[in-house]
GUPAKOL-766322 format. One line per 4 residues: number of its first residue (from 1); for each residue z, y, x of N, C-alpha, C, CB. Coordinates in steps of 0.1 Angstrom, whole numbers, plus 5000, padded with zeros to 4 digits. Glycine has a CB too. Layout:
N
NUM = Z Y X Z Y X Z Y X Z Y X | ...;
***
This chain:
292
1 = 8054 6858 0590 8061 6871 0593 8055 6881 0584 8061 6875 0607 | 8064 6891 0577 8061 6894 0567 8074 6907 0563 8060 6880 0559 | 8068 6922 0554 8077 6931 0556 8070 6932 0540 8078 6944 0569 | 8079 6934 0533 8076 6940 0518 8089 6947 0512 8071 6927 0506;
5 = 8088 6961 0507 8095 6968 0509 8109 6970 0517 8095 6968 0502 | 8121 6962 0516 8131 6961 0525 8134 6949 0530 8140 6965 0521 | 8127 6938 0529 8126 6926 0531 8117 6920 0540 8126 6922 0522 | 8121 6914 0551 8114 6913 0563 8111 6895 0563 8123 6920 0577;
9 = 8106 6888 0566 8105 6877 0565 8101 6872 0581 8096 6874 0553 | 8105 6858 0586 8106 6854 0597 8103 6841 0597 8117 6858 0602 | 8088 6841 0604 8079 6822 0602 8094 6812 0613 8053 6821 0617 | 8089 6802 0609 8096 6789 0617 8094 6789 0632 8090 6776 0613;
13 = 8103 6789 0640 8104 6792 0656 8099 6805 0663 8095 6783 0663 | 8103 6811 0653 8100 6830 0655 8116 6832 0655 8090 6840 0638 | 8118 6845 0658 8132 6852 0661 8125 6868 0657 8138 6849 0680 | 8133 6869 0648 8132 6885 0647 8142 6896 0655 8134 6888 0634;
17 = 8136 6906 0656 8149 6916 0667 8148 6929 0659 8143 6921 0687 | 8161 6933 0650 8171 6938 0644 8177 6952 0651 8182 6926 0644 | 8169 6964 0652 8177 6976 0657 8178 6985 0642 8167 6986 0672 | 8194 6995 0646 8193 7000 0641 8194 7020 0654 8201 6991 0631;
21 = 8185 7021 0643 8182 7036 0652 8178 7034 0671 8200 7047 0650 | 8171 7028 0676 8166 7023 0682 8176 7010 0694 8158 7034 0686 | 8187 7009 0684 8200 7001 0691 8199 6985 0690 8215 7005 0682 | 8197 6974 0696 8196 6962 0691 8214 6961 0682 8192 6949 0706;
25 = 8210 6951 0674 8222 6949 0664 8223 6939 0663 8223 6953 0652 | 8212 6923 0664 8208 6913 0660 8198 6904 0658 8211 6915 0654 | 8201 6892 0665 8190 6887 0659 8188 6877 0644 8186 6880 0670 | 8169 6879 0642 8169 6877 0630 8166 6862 0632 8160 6885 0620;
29 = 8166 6851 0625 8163 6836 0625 8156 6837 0613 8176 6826 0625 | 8148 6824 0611 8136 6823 0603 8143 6821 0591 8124 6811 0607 | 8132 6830 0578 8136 6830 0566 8138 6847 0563 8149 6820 0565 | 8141 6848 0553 8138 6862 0545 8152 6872 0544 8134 6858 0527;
33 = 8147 6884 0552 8161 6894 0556 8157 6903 0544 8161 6903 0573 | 8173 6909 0544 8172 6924 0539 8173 6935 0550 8184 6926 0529 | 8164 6943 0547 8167 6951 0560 8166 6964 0556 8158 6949 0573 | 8172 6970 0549 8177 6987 0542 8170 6994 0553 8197 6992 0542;
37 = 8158 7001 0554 8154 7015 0560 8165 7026 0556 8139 7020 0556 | 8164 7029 0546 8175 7041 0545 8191 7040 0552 8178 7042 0528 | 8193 7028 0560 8204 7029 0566 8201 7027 0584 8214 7018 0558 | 8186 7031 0585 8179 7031 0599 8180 7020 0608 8185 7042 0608;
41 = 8178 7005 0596 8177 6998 0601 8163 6994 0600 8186 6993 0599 | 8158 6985 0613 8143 6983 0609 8142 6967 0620 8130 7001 0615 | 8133 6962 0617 8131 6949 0625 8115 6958 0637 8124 6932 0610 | 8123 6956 0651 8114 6961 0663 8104 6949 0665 8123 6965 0679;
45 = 8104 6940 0665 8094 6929 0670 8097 6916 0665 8093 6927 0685 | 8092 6909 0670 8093 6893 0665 8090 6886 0682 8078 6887 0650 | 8093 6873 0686 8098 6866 0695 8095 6850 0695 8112 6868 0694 | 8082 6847 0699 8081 6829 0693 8087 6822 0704 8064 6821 0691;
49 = 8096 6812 0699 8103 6804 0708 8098 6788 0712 8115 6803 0700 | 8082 6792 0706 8066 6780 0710 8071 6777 0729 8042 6794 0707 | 8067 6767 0728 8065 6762 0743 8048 6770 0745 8065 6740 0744 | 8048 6777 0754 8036 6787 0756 8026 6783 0769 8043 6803 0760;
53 = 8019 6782 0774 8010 6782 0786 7999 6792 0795 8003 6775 0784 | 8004 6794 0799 7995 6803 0813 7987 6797 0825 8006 6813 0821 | 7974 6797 0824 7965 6792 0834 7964 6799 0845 7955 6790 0830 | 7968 6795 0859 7968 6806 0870 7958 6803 0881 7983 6807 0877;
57 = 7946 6813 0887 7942 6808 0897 7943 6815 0910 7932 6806 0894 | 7948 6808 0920 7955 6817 0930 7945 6810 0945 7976 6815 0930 | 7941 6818 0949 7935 6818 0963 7945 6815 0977 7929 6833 0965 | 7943 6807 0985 7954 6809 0995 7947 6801 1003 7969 6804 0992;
61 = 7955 6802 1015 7950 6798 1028 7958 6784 1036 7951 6812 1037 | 7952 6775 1036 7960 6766 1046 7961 6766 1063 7956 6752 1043 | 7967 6756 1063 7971 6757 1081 7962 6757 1092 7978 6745 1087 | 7950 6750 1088 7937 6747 1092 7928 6756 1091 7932 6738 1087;
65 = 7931 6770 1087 7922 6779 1079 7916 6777 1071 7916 6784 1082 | 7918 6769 1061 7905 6766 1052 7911 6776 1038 7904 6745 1048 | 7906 6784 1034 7905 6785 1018 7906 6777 1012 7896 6788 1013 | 7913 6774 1000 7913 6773 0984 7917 6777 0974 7915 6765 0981;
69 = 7916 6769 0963 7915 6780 0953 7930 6767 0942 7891 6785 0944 | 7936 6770 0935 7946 6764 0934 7949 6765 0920 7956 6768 0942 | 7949 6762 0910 7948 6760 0903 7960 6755 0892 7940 6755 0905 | 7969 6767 0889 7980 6761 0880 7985 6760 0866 7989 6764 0885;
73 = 7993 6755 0861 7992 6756 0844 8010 6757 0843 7982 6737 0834 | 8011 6769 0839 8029 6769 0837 8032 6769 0822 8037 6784 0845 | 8041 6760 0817 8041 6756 0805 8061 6763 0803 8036 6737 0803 | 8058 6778 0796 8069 6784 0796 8073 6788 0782 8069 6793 0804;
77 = 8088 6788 0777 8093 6793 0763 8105 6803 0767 8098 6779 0752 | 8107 6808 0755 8121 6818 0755 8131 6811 0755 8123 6827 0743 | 8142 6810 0756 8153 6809 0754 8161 6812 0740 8156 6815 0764 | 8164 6805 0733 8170 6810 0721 8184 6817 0723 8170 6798 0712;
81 = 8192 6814 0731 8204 6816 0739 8201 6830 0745 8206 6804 0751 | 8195 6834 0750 8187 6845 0757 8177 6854 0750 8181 6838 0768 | 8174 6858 0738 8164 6862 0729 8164 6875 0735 8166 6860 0713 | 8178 6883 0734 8181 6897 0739 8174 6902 0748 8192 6900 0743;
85 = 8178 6891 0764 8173 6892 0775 8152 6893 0777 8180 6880 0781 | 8154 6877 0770 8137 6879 0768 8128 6890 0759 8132 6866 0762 | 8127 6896 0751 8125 6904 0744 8128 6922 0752 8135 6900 0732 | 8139 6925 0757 8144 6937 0762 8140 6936 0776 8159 6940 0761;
89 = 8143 6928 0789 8142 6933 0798 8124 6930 0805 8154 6928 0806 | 8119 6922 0800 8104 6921 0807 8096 6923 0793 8101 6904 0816 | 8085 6936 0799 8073 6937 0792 8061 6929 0788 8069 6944 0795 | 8057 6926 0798 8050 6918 0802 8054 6903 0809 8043 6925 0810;
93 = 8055 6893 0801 8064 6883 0808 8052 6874 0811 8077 6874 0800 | 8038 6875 0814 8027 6868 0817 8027 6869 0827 8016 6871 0812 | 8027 6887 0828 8025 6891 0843 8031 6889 0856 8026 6900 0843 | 8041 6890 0850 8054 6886 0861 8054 6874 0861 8069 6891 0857;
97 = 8055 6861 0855 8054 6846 0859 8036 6844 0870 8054 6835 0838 | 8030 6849 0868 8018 6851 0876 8018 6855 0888 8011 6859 0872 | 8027 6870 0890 8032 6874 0903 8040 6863 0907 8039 6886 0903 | 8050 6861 0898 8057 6846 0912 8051 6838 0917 8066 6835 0908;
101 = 8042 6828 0908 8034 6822 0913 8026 6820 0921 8032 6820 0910 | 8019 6834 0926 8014 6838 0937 8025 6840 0946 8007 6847 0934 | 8031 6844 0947 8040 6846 0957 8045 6830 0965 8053 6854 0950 | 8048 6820 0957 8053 6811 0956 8044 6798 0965 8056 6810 0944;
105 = 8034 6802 0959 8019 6796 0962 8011 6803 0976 8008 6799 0947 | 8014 6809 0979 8011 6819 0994 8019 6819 1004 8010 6833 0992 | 8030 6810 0997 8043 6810 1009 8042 6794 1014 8061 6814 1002 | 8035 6784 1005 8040 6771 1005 8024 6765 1011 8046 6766 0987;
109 = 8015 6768 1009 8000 6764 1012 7998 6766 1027 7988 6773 1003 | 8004 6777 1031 7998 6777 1045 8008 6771 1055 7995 6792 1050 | 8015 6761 1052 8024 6753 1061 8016 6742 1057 8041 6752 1059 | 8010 6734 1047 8001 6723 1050 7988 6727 1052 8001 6713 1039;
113 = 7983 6711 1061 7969 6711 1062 7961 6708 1052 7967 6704 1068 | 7950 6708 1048 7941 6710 1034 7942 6694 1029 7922 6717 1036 | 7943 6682 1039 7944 6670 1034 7960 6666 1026 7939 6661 1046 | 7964 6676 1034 7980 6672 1032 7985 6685 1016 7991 6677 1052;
117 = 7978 6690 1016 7978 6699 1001 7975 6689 0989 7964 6713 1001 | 7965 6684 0988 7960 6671 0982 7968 6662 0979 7951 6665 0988 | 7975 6655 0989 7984 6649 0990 7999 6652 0981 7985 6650 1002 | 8005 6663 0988 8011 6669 0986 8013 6678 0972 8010 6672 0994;
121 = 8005 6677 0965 8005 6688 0955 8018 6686 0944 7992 6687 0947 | 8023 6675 0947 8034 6674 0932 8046 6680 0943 8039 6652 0922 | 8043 6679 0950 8057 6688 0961 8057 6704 0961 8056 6685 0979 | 8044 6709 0963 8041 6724 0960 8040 6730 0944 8027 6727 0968;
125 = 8041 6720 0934 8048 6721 0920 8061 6727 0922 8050 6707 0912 | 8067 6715 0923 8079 6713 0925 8084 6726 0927 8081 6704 0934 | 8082 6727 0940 8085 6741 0946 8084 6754 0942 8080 6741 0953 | 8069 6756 0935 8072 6764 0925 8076 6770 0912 8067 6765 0924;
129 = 8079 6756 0909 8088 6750 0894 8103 6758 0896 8091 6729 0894 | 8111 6752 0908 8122 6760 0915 8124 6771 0917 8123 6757 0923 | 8113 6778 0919 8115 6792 0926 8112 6800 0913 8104 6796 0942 | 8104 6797 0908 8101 6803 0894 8107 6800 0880 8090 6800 0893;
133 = 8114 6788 0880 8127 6789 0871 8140 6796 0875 8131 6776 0867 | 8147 6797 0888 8152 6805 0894 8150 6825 0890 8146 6800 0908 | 8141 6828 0888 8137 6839 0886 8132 6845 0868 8125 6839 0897 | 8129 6835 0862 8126 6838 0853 8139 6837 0843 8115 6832 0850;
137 = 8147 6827 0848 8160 6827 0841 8168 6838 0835 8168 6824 0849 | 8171 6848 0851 8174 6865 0846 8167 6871 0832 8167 6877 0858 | 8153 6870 0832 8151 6877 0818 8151 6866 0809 8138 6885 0817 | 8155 6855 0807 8156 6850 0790 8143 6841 0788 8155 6865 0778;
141 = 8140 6836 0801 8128 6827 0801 8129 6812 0804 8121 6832 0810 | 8125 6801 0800 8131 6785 0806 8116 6779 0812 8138 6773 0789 | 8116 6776 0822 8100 6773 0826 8098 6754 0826 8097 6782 0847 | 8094 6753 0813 8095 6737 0812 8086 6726 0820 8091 6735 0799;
145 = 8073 6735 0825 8068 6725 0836 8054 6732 0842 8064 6707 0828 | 8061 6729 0856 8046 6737 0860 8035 6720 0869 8051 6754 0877 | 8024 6721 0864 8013 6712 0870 8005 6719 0879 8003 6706 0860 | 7998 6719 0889 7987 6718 0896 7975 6713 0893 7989 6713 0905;
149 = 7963 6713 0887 7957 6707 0879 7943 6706 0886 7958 6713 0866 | 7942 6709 0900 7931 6713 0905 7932 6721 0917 7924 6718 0895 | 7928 6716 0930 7927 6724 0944 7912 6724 0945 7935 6715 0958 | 7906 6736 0947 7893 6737 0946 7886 6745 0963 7892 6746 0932;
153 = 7887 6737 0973 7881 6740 0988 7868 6746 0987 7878 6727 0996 | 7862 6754 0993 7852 6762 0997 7840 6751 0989 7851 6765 1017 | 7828 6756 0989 7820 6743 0985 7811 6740 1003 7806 6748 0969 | 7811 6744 1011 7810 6744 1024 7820 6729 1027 7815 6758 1029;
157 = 7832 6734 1025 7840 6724 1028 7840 6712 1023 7849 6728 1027 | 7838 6709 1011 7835 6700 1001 7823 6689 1007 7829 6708 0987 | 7812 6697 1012 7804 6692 1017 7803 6686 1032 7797 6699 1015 | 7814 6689 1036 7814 6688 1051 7827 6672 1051 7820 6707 1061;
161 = 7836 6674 1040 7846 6662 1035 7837 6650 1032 7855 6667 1021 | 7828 6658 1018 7817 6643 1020 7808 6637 1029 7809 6642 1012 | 7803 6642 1040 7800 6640 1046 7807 6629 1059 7797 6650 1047 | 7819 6634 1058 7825 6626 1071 7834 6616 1062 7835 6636 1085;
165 = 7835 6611 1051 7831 6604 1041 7826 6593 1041 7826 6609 1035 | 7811 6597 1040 7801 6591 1037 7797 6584 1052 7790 6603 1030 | 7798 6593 1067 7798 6587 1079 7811 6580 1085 7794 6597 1088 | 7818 6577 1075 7829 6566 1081 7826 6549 1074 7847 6574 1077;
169 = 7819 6552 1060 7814 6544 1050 7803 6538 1060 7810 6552 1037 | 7798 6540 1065 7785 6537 1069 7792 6531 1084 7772 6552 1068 | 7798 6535 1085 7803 6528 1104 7811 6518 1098 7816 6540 1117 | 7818 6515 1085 7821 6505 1087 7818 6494 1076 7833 6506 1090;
173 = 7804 6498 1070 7793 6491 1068 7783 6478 1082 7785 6503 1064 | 7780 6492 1090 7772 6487 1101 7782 6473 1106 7770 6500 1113 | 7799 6479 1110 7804 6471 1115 7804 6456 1111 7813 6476 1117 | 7807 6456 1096 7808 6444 1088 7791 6438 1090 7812 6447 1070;
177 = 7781 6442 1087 7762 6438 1090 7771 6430 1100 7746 6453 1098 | 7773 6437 1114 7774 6430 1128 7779 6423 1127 7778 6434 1138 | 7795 6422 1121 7802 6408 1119 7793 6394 1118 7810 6408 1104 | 7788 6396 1101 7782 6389 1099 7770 6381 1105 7781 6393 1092;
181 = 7756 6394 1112 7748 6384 1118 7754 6378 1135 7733 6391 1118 | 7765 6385 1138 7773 6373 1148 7775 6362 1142 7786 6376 1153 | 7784 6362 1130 7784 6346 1125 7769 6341 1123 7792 6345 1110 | 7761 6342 1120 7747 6335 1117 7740 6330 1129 7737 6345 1110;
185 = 7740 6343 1141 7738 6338 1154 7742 6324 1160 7743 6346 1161 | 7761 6327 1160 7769 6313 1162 7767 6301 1158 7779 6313 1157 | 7763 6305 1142 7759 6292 1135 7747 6285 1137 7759 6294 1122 | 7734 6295 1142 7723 6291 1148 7727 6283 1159 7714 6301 1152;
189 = 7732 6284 1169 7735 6278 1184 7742 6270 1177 7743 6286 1196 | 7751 6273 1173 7756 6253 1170 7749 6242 1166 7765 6249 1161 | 7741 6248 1156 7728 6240 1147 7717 6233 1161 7716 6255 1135 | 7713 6246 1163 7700 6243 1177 7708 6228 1186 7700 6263 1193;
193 = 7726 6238 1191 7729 6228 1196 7729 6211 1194 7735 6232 1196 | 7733 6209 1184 7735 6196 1176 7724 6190 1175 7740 6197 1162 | 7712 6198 1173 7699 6193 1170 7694 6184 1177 7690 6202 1170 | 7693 6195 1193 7689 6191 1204 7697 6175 1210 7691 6203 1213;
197 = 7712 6177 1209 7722 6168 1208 7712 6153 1204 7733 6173 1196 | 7713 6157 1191 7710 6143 1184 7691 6139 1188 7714 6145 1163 | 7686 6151 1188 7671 6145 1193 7674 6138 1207 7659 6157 1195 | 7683 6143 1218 7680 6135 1231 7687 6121 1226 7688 6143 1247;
201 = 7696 6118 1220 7699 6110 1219 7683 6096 1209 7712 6115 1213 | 7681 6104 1200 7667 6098 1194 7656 6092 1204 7659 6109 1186 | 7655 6102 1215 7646 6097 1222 7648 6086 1237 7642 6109 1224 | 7662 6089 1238 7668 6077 1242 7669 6066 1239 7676 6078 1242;
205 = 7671 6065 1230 7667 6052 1216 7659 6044 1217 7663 6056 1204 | 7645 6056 1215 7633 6051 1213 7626 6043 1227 7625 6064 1207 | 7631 6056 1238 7625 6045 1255 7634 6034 1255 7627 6054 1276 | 7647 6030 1250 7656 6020 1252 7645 6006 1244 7674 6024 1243;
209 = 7644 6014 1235 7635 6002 1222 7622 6000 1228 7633 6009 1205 | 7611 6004 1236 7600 6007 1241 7604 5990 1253 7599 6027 1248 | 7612 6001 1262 7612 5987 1273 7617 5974 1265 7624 5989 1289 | 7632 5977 1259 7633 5962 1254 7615 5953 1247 7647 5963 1241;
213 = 7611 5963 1242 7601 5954 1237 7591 5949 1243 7595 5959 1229 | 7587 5954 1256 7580 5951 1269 7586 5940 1276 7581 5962 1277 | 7599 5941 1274 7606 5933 1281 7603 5917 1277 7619 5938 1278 | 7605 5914 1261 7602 5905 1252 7588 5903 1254 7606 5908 1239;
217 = 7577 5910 1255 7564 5910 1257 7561 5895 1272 7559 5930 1261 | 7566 5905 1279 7564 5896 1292 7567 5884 1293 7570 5900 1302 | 7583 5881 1288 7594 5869 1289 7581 5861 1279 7614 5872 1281 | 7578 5866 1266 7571 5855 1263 7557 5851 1263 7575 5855 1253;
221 = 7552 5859 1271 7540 5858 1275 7538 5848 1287 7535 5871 1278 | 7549 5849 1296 7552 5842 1308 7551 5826 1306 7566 5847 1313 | 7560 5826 1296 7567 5813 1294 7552 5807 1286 7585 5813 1284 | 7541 5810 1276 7531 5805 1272 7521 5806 1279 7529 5809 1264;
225 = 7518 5812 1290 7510 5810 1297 7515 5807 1313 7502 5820 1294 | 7512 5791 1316 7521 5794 1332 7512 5800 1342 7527 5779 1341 | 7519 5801 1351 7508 5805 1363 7505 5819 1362 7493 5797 1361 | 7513 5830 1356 7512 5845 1357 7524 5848 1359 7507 5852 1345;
229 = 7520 5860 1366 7533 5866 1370 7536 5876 1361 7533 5871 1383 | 7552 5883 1362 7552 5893 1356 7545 5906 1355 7559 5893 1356 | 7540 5906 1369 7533 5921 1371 7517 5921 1364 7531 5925 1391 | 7512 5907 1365 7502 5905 1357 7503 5910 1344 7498 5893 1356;
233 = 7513 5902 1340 7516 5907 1322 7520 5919 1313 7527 5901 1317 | 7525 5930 1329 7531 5941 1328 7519 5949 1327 7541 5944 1339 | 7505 5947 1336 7491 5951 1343 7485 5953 1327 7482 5937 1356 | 7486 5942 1322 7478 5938 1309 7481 5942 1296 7478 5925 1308;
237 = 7495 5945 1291 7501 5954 1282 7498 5968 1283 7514 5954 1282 | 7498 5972 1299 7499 5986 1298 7487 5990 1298 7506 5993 1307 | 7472 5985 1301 7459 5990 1299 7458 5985 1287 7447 5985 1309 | 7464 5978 1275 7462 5975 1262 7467 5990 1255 7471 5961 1259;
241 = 7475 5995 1259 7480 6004 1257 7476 6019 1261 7490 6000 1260 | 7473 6016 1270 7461 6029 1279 7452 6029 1267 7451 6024 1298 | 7440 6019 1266 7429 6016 1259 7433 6021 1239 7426 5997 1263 | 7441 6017 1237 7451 6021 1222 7445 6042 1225 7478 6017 1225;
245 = 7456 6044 1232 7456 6060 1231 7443 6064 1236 7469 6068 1239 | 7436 6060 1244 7422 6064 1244 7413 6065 1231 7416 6055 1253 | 7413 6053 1221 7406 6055 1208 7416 6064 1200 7403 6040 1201 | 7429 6065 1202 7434 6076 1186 7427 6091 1192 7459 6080 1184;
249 = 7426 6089 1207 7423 6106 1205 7406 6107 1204 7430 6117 1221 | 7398 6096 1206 7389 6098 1201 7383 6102 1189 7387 6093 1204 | 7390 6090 1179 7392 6092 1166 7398 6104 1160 7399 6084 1162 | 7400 6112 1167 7411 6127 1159 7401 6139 1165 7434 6130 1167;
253 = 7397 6144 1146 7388 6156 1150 7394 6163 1152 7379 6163 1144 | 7408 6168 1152 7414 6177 1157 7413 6184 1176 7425 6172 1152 | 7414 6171 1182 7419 6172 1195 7404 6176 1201 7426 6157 1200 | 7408 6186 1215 7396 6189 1219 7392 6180 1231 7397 6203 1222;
257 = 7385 6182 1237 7376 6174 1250 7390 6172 1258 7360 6185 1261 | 7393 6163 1263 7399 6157 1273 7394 6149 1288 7405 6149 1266 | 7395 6148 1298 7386 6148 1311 7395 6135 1315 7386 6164 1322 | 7393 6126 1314 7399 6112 1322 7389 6104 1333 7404 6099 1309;
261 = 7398 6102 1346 7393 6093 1354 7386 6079 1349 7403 6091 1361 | 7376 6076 1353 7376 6060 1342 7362 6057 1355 7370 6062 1316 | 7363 6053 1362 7357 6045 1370 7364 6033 1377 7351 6054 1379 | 7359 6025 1378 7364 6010 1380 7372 6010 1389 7354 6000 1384;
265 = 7376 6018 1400 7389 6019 1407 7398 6028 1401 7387 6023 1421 | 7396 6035 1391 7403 6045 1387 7412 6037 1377 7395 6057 1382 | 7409 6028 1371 7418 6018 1359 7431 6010 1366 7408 6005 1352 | 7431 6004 1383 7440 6004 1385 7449 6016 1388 7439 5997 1392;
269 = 7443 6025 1394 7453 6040 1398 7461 6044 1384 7440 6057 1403 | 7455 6038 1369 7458 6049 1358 7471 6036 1358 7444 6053 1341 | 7469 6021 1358 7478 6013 1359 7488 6014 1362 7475 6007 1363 | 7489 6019 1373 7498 6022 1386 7506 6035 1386 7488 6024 1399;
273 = 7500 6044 1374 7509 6056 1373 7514 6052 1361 7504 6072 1374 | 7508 6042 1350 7516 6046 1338 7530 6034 1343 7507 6041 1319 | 7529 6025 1348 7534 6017 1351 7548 6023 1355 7527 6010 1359 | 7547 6033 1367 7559 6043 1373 7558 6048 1368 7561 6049 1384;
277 = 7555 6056 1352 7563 6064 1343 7571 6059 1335 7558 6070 1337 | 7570 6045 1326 7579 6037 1322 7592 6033 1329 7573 6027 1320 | 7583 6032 1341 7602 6021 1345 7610 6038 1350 7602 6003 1367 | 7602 6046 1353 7613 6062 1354 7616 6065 1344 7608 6076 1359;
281 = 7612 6061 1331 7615 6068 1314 7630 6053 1311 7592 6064 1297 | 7625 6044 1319 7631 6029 1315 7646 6032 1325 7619 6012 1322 | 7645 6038 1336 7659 6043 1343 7667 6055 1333 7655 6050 1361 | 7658 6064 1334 7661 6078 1324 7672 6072 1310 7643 6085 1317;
285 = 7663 6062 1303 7670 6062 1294 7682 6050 1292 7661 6063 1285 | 7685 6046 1302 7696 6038 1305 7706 6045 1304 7696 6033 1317 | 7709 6057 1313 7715 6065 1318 7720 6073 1303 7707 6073 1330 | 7713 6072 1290 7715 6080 1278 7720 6069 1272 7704 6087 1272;
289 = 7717 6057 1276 7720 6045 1263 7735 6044 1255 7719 6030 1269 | 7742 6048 1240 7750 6046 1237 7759 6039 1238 7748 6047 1231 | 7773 6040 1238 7782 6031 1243 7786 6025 1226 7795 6038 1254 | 7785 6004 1231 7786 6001 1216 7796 6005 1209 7787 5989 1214;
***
């Protein structure tokens, strides 16, 4: 843009405005005018028909009482259709798109709750987009897009959001922990269970395998030697066997002092109880014995 002697010049997406004697007459379009002063004509201003931006920050209150701070970006141009209007009737067309937006934004915030603002924000655009193209229209204005670009809560509040945040994170942290060592618990008891399971069964086994072998002991002890009875043969394995575990625990530095009966009547008495612990281990494990 550019005036050298009577010749006014007009950049690309500019609009020049054409009075004569303070009368509009015309507008100018880009490129190089003649514009005769001596006939009181003169170019009053120039008009960019740029897509323009204004950053707004507006305070308001929600339903919940909470403060914030709101944050908008209105992306507005002239009207080429309308140059007269935009140019003549508003001075300040910053100002006034600013006032709406407050207006607009003070009417629409305190019906939502501060979560539901958040939410909500492409709706309280919207809304202002409407009400403020509506209005700017009259003077020669086209409002091409308004954003929300930022809701900014107390920093009080901020902190008190993360917080109950951060304590719902953690409750259902804990909860999942718990899940889990329930399952491990479970899985213990079944294990333990099974264990035990299969050891009583082992040890069933083993007294099943004990008498049968006693059993064989006698039968053929009987039959090679006549003239004994079985209780003899039974008498004579089991102090063989008494006599056995007497030397392992002697033999084992581990094991401490042990106190046994061992006087010459006391070898039948020891007879006589191991004797009735077998055939009770020998009933016991009948009662477990596997079915073929």
């Amino acid at each position: 843009m550019g005036q050298a002697c009577c010749c006014f010049q007009v950049d690309q997406s500019t609009v020049g405005i054409e009075e004569r004697c303070g009368k509009f007459v015309q507008v100018l379009g880009p490129g190089c005018h003649f514009v005769p002063c001596c006939t009181g004509l003169k170019v009053s201003g120039v008009l960019t028909l740029r897509v323009q931006e204004l950053d707004i920050r507006c305070e308001a209150k929600t339903k919940d009482n909470v403060f914030v701070t709101v944050v908008v970006s209105v992306q507005y141009r002239a009207c080429q259709e309308s140059v007269q209007d935009a140019f003549y009737k508003l001075s300040r067309p910053r100002e006034q798109i600013k006032a709406y937006v407050f207006d607009v934004l003070r009417a629409s915030v305190p019906r939502l709750k501060l979560d539901d603002v958040f939410e909500q924000k492409n709706d309280v655009a919207k809304n202002v987009a409407e009400e403020l193209g509506k209005a700017m229209k009259n003077y020669g204005y086209e409002i091409v897009q308004i954003l929300i670009v930022d809701i900014e809560p107390d920093e009080s509040v901020k902190q008190a959001m993360n917080e109950i945040n951060a304590a719902a994170r953690r409750r259902l942290a804990t909860i999942e922990k718990a899940e889990g060592e329930k399952v491990l618990e479970v899985k213990r008891a079944e294990a333990d269970a099974a264990s035990k399971h299969l050891a009583g069964k082992g040890v069933a086994l083993q007294r099943q395998a004990i008498v049968d072998g006693l059993k064989a002991s006698v039968v053929s002890f009987s039959e090679s030697v006549p003239g004994t009875s079985t209780r003899d043969v039974i008498d004579m394995v089991l102090m063989a066997q008494y006599l056995d575990t007497i030397k392992e625990i002697g033999s084992s530095c581990k094991n401490s002092t042990v106190f046994i009966p061992h006087g010459p009547g006391a070898l039948r008495d020891v007879a006589d109880q191991i004797r009735d612990g077998l055939l009770q281990a020998a009933d016991t494990s009948s009662s477990f014995k596997p079915n073929a």
